[in-house]
C-alpha positions in Angstrom: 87.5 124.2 116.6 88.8 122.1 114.0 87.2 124.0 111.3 88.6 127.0 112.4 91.9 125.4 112.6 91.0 124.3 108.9 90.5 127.6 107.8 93.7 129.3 109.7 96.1 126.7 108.2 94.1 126.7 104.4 94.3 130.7 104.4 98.1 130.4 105.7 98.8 128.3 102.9 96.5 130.4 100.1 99.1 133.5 101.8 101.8 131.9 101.3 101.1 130.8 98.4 100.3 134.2 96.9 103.7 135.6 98.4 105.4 133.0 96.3 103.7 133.8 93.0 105.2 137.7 93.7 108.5 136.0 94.4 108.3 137.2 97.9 110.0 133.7 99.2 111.3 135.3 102.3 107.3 136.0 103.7 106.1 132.7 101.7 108.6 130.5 104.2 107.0 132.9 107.4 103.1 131.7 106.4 104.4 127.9 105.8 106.1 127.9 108.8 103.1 128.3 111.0 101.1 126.3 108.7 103.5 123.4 109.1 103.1 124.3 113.0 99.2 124.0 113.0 99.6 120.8 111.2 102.8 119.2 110.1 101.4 116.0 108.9 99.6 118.3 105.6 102.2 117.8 102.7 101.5 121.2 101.0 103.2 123.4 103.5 106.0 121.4 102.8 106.5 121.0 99.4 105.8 125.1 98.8 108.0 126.0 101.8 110.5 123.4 99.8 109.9 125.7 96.1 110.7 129.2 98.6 114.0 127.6 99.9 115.0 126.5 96.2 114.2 130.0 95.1 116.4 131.0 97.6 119.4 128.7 96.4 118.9 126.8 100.1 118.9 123.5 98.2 119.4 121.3 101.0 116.6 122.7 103.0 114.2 122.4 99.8 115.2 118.3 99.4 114.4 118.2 103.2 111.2 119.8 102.9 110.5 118.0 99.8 111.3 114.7 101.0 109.0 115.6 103.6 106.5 116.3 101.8 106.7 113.0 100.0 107.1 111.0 102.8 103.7 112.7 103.4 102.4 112.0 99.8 104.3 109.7 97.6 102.1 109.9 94.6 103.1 114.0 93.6 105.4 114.4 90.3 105.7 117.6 91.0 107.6 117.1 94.2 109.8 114.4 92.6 111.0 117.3 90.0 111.4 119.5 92.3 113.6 117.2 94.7 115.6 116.0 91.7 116.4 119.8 90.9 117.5 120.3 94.1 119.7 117.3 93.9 121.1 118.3 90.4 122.2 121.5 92.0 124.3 119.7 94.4 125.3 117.5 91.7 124.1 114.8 93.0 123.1 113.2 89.5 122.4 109.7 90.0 120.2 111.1 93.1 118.1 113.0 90.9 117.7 110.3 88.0 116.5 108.1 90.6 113.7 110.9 91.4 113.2 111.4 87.8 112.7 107.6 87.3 110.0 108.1 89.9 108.3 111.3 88.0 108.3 109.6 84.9 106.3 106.5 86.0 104.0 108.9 87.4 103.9 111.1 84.9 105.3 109.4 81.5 103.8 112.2 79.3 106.1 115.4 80.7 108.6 115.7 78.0 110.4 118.2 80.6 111.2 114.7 83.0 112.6 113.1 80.2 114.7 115.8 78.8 116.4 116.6 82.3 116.8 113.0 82.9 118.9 113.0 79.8 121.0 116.0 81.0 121.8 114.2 84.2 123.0 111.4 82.3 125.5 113.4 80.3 126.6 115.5 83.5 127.6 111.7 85.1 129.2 111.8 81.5 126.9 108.5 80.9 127.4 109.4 77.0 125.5 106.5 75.4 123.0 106.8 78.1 121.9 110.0 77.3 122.4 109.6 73.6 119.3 106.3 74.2 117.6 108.5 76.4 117.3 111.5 74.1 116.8 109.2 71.1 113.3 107.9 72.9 112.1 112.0 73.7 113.4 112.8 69.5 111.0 109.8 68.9 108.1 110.7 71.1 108.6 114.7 70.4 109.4 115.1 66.5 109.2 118.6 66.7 111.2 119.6 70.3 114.3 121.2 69.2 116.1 121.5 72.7 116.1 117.8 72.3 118.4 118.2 69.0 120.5 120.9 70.9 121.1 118.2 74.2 122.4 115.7 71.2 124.8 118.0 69.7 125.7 119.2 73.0 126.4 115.1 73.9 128.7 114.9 70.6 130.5 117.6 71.5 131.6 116.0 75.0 132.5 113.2 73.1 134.6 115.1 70.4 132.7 114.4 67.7 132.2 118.0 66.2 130.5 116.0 63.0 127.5 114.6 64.6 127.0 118.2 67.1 126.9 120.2 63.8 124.2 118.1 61.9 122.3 117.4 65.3 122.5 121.5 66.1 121.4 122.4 62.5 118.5 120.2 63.2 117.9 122.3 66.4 118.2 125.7 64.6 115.9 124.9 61.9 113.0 123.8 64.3 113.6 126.7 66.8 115.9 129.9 65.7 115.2 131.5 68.8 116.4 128.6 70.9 119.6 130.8 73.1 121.2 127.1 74.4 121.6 126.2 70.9 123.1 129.3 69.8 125.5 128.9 72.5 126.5 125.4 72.0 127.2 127.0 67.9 129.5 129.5 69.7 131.4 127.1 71.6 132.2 124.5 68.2 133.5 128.0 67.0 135.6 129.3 70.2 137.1 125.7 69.9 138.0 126.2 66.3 139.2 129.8 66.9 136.2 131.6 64.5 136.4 134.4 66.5 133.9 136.2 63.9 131.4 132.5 64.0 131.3 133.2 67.5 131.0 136.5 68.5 127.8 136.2 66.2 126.3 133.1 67.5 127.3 134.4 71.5 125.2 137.9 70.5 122.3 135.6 68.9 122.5 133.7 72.7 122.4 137.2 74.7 119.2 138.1 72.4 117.5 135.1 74.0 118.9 134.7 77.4 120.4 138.3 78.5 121.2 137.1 81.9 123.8 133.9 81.3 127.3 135.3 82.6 129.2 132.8 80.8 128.0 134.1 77.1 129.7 137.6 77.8 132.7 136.5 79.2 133.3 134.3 76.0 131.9 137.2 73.7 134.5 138.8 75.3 137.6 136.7 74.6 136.6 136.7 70.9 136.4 140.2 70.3 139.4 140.8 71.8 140.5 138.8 69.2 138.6 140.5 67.3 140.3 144.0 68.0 137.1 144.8 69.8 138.6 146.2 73.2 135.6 148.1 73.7 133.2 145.9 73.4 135.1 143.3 75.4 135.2 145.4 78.5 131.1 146.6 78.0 130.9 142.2 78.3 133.0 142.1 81.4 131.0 145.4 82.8 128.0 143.2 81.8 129.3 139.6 83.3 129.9 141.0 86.4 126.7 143.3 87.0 125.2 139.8 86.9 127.9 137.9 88.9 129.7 140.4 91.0 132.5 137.5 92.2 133.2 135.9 88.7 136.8 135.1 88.9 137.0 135.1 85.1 135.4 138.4 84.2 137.5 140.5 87.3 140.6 138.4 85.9 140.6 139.2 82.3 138.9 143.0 82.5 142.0 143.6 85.0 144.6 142.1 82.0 142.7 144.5 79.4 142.8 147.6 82.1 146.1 147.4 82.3 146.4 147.2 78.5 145.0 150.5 77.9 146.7 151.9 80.7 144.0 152.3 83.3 146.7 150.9 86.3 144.5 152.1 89.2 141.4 150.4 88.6 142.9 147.3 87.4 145.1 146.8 90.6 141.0 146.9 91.9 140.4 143.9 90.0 143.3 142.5 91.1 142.6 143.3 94.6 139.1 141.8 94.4 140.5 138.1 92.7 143.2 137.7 95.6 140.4 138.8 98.4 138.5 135.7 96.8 141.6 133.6 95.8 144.2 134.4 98.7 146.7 131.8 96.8 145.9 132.9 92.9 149.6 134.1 91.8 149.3 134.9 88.3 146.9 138.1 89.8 149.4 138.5 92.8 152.3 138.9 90.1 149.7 141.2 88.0 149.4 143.3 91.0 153.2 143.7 91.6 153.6 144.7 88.5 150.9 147.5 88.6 152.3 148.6 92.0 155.5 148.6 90.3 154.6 150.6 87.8 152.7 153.1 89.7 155.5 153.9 92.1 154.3 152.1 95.2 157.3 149.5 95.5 156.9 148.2 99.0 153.7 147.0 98.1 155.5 145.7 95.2 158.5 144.3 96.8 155.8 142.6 98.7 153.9 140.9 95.9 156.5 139.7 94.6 157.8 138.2 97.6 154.7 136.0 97.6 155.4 134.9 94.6 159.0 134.1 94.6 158.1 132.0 97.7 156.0 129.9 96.0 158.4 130.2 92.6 162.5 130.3 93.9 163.4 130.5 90.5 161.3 132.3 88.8 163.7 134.7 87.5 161.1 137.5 86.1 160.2 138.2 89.7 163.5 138.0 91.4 164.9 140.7 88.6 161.6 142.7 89.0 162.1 142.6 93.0 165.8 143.2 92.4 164.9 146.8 90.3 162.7 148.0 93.1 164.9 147.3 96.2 167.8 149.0 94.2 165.3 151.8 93.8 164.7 152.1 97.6 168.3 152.2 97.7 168.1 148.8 99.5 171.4 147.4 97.6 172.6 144.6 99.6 168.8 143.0 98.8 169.3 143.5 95.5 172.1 141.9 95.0 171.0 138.9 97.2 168.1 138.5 94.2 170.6 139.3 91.2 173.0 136.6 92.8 170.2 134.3 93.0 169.0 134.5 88.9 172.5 133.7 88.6 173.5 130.6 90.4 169.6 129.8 89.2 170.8 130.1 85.5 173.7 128.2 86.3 172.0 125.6 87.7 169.5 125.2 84.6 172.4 125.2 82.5 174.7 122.3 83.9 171.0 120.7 84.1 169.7 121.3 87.6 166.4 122.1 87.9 164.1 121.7 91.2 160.8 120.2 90.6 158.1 121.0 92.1 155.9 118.2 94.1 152.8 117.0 93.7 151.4 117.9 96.5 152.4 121.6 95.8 151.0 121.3 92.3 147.3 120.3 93.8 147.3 123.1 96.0 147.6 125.1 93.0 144.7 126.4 91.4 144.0 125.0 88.0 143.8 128.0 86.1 146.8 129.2 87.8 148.9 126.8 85.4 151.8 126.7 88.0 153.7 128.7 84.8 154.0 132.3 86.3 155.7 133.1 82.9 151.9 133.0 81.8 150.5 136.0 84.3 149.7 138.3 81.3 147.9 135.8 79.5 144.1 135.6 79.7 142.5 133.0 81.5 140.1 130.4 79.3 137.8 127.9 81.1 139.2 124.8 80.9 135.4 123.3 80.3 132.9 125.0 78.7 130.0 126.0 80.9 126.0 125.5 79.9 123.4 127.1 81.9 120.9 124.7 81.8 117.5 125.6 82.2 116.0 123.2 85.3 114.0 126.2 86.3 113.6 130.0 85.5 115.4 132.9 87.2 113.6 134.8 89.5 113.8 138.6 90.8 114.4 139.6 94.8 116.9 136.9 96.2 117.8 137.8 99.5 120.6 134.9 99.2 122.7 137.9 96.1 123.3 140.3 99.5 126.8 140.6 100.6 127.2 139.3 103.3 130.2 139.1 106.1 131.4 135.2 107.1 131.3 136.1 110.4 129.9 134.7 113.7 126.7 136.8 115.8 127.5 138.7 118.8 126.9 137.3 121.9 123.7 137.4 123.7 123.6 140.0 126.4 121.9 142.3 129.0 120.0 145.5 127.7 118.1 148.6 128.5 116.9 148.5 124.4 115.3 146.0 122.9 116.7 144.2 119.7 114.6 145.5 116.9 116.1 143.3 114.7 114.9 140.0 117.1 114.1 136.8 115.0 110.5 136.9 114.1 109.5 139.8 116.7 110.3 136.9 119.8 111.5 138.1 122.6 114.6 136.3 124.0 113.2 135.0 128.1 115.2 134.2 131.3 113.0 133.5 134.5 116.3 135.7 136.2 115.6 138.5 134.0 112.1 138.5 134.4 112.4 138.3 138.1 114.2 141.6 137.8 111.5 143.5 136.0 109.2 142.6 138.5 110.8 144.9 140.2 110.3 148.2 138.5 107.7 149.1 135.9 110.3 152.0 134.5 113.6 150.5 132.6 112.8 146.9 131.8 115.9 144.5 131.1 116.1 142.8 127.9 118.1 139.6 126.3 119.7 140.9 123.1 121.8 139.8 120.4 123.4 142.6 118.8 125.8 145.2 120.0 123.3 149.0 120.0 124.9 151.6 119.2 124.0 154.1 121.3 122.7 157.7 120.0 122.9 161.1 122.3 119.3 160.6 123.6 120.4 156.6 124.3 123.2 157.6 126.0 121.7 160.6 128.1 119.3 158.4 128.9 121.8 155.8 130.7 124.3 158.2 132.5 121.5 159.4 133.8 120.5 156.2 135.4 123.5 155.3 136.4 123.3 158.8 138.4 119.9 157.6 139.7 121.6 154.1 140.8 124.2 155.4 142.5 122.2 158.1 145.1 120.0 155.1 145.4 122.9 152.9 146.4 124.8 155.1 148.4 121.6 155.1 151.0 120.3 151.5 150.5 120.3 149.6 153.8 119.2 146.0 153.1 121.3 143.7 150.6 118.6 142.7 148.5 117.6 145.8 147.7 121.7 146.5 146.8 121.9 143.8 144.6 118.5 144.8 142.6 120.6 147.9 142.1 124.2 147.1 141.8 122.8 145.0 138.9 121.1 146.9 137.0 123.6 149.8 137.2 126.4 147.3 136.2 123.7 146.2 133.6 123.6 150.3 132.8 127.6 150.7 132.5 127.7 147.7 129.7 125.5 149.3 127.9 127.9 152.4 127.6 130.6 149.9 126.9 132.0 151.0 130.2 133.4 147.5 130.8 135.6 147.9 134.4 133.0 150.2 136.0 130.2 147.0 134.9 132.5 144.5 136.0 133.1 146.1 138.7 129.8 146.5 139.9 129.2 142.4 138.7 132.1 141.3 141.2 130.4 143.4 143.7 127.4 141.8 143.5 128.8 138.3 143.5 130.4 139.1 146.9 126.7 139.5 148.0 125.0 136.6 145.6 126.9 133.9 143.9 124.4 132.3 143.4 123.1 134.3 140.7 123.8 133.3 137.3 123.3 136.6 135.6 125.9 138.2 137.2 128.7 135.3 135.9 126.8 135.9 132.6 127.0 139.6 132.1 130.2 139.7 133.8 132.0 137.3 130.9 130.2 139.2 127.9 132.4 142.4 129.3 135.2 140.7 130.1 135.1 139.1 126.5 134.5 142.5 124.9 137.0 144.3 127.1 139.7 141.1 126.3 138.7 141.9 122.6 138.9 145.6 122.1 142.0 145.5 123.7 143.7 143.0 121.3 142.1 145.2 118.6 144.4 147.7 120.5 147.2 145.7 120.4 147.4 145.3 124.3 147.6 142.0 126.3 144.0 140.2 127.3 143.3 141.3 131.3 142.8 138.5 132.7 141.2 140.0 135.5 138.4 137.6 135.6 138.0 134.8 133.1 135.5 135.0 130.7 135.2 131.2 130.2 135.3 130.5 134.0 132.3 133.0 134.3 130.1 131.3 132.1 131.2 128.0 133.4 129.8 129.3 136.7 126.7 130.5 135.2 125.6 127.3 133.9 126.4 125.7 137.1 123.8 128.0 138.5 121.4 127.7 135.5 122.4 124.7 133.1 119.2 125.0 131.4 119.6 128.2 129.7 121.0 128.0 126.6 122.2 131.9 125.6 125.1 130.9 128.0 125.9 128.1 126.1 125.5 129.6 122.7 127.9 132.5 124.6 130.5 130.2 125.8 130.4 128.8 122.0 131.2 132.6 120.9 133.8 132.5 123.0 135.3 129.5 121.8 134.6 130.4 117.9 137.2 134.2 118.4 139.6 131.4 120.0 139.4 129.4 117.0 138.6 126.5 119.2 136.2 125.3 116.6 135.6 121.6 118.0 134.6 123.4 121.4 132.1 125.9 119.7 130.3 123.7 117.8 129.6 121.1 120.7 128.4 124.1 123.0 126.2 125.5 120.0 125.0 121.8 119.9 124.1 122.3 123.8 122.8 125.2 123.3 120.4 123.7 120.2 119.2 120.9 122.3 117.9 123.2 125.0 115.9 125.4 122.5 115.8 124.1 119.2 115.1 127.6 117.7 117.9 129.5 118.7 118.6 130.4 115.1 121.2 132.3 116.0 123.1 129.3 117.8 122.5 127.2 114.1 123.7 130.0 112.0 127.3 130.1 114.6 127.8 126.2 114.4 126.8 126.9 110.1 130.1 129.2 110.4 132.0 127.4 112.7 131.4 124.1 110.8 132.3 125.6 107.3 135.7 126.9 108.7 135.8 123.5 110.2 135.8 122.2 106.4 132.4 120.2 107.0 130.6 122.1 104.4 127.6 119.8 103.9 126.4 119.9 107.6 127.4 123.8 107.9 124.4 124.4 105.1 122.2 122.2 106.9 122.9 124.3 110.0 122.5 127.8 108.0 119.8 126.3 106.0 118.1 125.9 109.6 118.8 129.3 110.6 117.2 131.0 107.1 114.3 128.9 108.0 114.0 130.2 111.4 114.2 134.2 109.9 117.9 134.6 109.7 117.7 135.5 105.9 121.5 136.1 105.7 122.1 132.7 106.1 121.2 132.2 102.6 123.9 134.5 101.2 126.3 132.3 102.9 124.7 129.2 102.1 125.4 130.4 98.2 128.4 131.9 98.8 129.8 128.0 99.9 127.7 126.4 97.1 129.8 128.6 95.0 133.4 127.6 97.1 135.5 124.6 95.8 
């Protein structure tokens, strides 16, 4: 047996192995998984279900994993790298020197430990650190020009443009192919303003690393410089094709839309950058001005107002505002803003001028300035930006989908089956099963996800519910009524009939209240009724409460943990955040792969501002075959 068991775990891990090498991380993690199952005390599993979450930008999951699998086996360079990556990416730097330090004595020969050593000593901005450190790899690797490229690039943080040139020429004339030197050329030049320098040494970059976003947004600002509209936009077209939410590229391709008079499509930029940056007023103010200027002043008006809130004095705006009340033939409001730029211009010039505070001044955005006078300038990094090469990019990440922030549905009763359920299982509840013990025809099933029903579907249930009812109307014994009244309550939930199911849920209680499916089902339709109807705009019926329901259910069955993952749900639309993420927890410690209950309290957590623990949680959840969790997980690696 435990040859076979041998063999099963080896092949799982020559499987998973092989899906990794065709960059197929998503099936890679499925083999690992049950490798790790059959025998979690084998570091392997560990260590390449550790490279699939990396490849996946999960980088706390892969440190986990990898710290696992050196708990397991200390004595593995390899994993040391691969931990200290994962700890760069969370820059975590002194972390991943430590790990380093650990490769190295291990492995003293691997130029590669040395030279990202030295980078995490300049990124803690550990200047003469790094300079020592890179010194020892120039010494032991003559010939290794990203070594003279890191130097130059450590100059350069420290000003000294002198020392970066000599140390860069170095690096060009061992390697002219080398793109990070090239870069580090066109960034001396940007600084300088030799627009010609760098739009050169940018396109030399591009022709070795196509794929670094940064180089074509900078390409960019210098041929437009350069007079080179054209090319400018075919960089921001380019920057954005590889970084679809770049702030910079939808920023400064709106500015030079507008420039050559294409107003529709830049107020689309602009629409984009305030969906991302809700509180970014130099786009809002470029967007009132485009809606000004396309006619649609209330949206204008509207803009502006935003601004001026933020800005009282900030005279362009009120003026602006002013124009298009007047044009709405809203006269009074216009002459409320005129009045204002004047007692604001008297004000300035007897020498009163509000300040702003400093708290108001944090909560601006950096590259905002807090100067709205600057809205049609374009926006610069304050910092340049390297892309470093820890490790290679790789093709098919599931983590670049867009994805919707938003919580999973509720778990509920069924007639269809979730196609979609986590790893083909098949939520259980003993209740439910005791139900289809009943009837071979029309099982019952747990699902999370709300069907939508097509003609067949829906023929399918009216005509049950027609079934049901004869059935009903000449059923003598309770027991067999409540089998019934069930599952044609079950039947009317699935049409999204929510007062005929509830209904038929209070009914049964009146017979059983004992029953904890009934509580269950009956809160999932109050909560979607209560929910459609503030979509409506109508009061919440509190006919029955959905909270008390499931309260009542886990009286009756505290050990089933859809109810409490439910409850949470409930909670969570409430923006009771504190109260969803301790019944998630509940729900977790009855079945500790509910990856659906890890990948709410992920959501509810990050809205909660706990950011580490939320990718923990949705790390957890991508683990456990929710493979949207990593789009989120990179989408709050990304946030501020």
């Amino acid at each position: 047996m435990s040859t076979s068991a041998q063999y099963r775990v080896d092949r799982l891990v020559t499987a998973g192995r092989s899906a990794l090498y065709y960059e197929d991380f998503v099936l890679s993690i499925k083999y690992f998984n049950l490798a790790i199952g059959a025998k979690p005390y084998l570091y392997e599993p560990w260590y390449y279900r550790s490279v699939a979450k990396f490849n996946l930008d999960d980088f706390t999951g892969a440190e986990s994993d990898a710290s696992e699998a050196l708990h397991l086996n200390p004595y593995i360079n390899d994993i040391y790298d691969l931990r200290a990556i994962c700890r760069i990416r969370q820059n975590r730097f002194d972390d991943a020197i430590a790990d380093y330090n650990e490769a190295i004595r291990l492995e003293p020969r691997n130029r590669n430990y040395w030279f990202n050593r030295a980078i995490c000593q300049m990124e803690n901005k550990k200047y003469e650190a790094a300079q020592q450190e890179l010194d020892t790899i120039v010494g032991k690797w003559k010939d290794w020009s990203n070594a003279y490229s890191l130097k130059a690039e450590v100059y350069l943080h420290q000003k000294d443009t002198v020392q970066a040139e000599k140390w860069l020429d170095k690096s060009l004339q061992l390697n002219p192919y080398d793109g990070d030197a090239w870069t580090t050329r066109a960034y001396m030049a940007l600084a300088r303003k030799e627009w010609k320098t760098a739009d050169e040494a940018l396109t030399k970059s591009l022709h070795f690393k196509p794929n670094n976003v940064n180089s074509y947004i900078n390409r960019a600002l210098a041929r437009i410089n350069l007079n080179n509209l054209r090319g400018a936009m075919s960089d921001y077209d380019n920057a954005l094709e590889l970084d679809p939410n770049n702030f910079l590229a939808h920023y400064n391709r709106g500015l030079m839309r507008v420039q050559l008079g294409d107003d529709n499509r830049a107020i689309t930029d602009f629409d984009f950058i305030i969906k991302m940056e809700p509180q970014n007023f130099m786009a809002i103010f470029n967007r009132a001005l485009l809606h000004d200027k396309t006619g649609n002043l209330r949206a204008a008006i509207k803009d502006y107002t935003k601004v001026i809130n933020q800005f009282p004095n900030f005279w362009t705006g009120l003026s602006n505002r002013a124009s298009c009340y007047r044009r709405l033939g809203m006269t009074a409001k216009a002459e409320m803003d005129e009045f204002r730029i004047f007692k604001a211009q008297m004000n300035k010039h007897i020498g009163i001028q509000p300040r702003w505070s400093a708290k108001t001044k944090k909560e601006m955005r950096k590259r905002s300035e807090v100067d709205p006078n600057k809205f049609a300038s374009l926006v610069v990094d304050d910092e340049p930006k390297y892309e470093h090469n820890y490790k290679s990019e790789y093709r098919g990440k599931v983590q670049n989908r867009q994805v919707e922030t938003a919580f999973l549905p509720m778990y509920q009763l069924s007639y269809f089956p979730n196609n979609q359920n986590i790893n083909g299982v098949q939520a259980y509840d003993k209740e439910v099963d005791a139900l289809n013990q009943h009837t071979k025809a029309d099982k019952v099933y747990i699902v999370c996800s709300k069907e939508q029903l097509d003609e067949n579907g829906s023929m399918k249930i009216f005509s049950m519910i027609d079934k049901l009812s004869a059935e009903l109307s000449v059923a003598s014994d309770n027991e067999t009524r409540k089998r019934l009244l069930m599952r044609r309550a079950i039947a009317h939930s699935v049409l999204r009939d929510f007062e005929a199911a509830i209904s038929d849920f209070t009914y049964y209680i009146s017979l059983d209240d004992k029953n904890s499916l009934a509580y269950w089902q009956r809160a999932v339709c109050q909560a979607e009724m209560d929910e459609f109807n503030k979509a409506e705009g109508k009061g919440v019926l509190n006919i029955h409460s959905a909270e008390a329901d499931f309260s009542d259910a886990i009286r009756q069955n505290s050990n089933n943990a859809y109810i409490y993952y439910n409850r949470g749900n409930l909670h969570a639309g409430r923006n009771e955040l504190s109260k969803a993420i301790d019944d998630y927890t509940i729900a977790l410690r009855i079945d500790n792969r509910l990856a659906e209950a890890y990948y709410n309290r992920g959501i509810a957590r990050a809205k909660s501002g706990n950011k580490q623990t939320a990718i923990q949680d949705l790390s957890k959840a991508g683990e456990l075959g929710l493979y949207d969790a990593y789009s989120v997980i990179k989408r709050l690696n990304k946030s501020k």
